[in-house]
N, C-alpha and C positions, 0 to 999 in steps of 0.2 A: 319235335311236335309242338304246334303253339297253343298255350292255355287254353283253354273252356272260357266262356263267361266270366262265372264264376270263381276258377280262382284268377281271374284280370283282375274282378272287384277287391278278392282277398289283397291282391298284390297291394293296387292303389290304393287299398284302404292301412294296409300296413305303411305304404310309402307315407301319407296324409300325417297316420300315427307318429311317426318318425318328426317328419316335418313339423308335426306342431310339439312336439316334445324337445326339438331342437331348439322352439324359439322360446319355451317356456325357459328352457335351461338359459340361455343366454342371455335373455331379456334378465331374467332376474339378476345374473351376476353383475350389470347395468342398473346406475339410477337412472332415470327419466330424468331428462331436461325440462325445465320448466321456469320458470317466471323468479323463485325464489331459488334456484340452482343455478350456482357461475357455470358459466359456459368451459369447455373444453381446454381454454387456451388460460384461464384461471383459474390462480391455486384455491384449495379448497381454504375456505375460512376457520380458525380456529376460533371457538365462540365459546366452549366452556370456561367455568372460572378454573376449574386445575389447571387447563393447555397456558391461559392466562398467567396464571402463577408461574409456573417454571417458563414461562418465556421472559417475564421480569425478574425473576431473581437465580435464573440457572449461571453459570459456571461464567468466567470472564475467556470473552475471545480471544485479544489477542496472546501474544508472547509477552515473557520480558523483556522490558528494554533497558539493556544494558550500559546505555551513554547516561551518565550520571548528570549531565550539562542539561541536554536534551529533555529528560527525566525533570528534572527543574522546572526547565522553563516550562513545559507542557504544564507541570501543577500549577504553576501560577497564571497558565492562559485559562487553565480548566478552574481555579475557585473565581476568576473573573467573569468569566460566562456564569456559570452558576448563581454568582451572587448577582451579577445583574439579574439574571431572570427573577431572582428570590424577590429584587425588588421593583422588578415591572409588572409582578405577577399582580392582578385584580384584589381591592383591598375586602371587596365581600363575593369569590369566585362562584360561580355556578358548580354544583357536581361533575358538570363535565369538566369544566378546567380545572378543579380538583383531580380529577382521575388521571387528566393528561400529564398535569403536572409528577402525580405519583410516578406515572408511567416511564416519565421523560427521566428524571433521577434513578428509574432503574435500570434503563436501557443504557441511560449514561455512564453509568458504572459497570454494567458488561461489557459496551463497546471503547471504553477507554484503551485510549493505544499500548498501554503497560500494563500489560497483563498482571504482574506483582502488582502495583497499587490497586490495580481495579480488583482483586480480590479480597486484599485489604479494605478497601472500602465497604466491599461487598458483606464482611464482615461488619463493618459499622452499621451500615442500613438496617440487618437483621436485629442486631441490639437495637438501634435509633431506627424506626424506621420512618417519611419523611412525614411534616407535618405541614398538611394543604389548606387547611381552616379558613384562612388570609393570607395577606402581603405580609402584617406583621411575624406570624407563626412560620410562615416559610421563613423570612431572612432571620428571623432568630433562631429556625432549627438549624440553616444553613451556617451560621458562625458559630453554634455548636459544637455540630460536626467536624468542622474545620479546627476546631479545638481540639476535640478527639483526636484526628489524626498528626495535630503538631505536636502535641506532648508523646506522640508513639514513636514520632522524627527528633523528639530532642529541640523541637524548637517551641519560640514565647507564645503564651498564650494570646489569643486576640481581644481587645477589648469590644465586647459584642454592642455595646454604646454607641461606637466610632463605625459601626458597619455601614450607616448610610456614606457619610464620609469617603470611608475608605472606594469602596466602590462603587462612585457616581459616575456612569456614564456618560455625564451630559444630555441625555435624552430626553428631557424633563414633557409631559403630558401637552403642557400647551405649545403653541405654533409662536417663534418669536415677534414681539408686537413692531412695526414698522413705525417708522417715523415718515409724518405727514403731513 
């Protein structure tokens, strides 16, 4: 027997029910896309200062590395870079390249390739943590540190005097003057 009127409407109007309660539930489990939302194929941004924090100062990645050669040579490619940057870094920096800066010595010291020193370190940062103020304040917290950790290795301390010295890049600010 086919419906009445009436329950046709009940139906369709139960079907409609249904339908718009599906899209309530779904839509909400969904944010809307919009102007200020990365799109689908972007990870979502982490913007609080805690997500912040433990992305800078969580746990070191990799392994140990167990070639003692290796292990070497890496620390002394690694307070090389460092201490250049310490002293190319801008002699009165903006907040933002203060922050980058911060950022950069703690990423550095999670992603460093030996896992033992980079928690080692990790541990210095926490006590020492870095100082962005200037050029001067960064490369004298930089040979520091680096003190910190050569007396925890048994080796001399560094004369934080001699840090320009020691690692000068050659990269010096102006463009060399030709002869004319």
């Amino acid at each position: 027997m086919l419906p009445t009127g009436i329950s046709r409407r009940i139906i369709l109007l139960a079907v409609l029910a249904l339908a718009f309660v599906s899209v309530l539930y779904l839509g909400a489990s969904r944010e809307p896309l919009d102007a200020t939302h990365p799109g689908p194929l972007e990870p979502k941004r982490q913007e609080s200062a805690d997500s912040n924090a433990v992305l800078l100062t969580g746990h070191a990645i990799a392994p140990k590395l167990g070639n003692a050669t290796a292990k070497a040579e890496l620390g002394r490619a690694a307070w090389k870079v460092l201490h250049t940057t310490f002293a190319r870094f801008p002699k009165k920096p903006t907040d933002d390249e203060k922050e980058a800066l911060r950022s950069f010595v703690h990423l550095f010291q999670r992603l460093y390739p030996c896992g033992e020193c980079a928690e080692h370190f990790g541990k210095v940062l926490a006590k020492y943590p870095p100082q962005v103020s200037s050029r001067s304040a960064a490369a004298g917290w930089g040979c520091f540190v680096h003190n910190v950790v050569n007396k925890r290795l048994g080796k001399p301390e560094f004369n934080c005097e001699d840090i320009g010295d020691a690692y000068d890049c050659g990269c010096g600010d102006e463009e060399p003057k030709t002869k004319g």
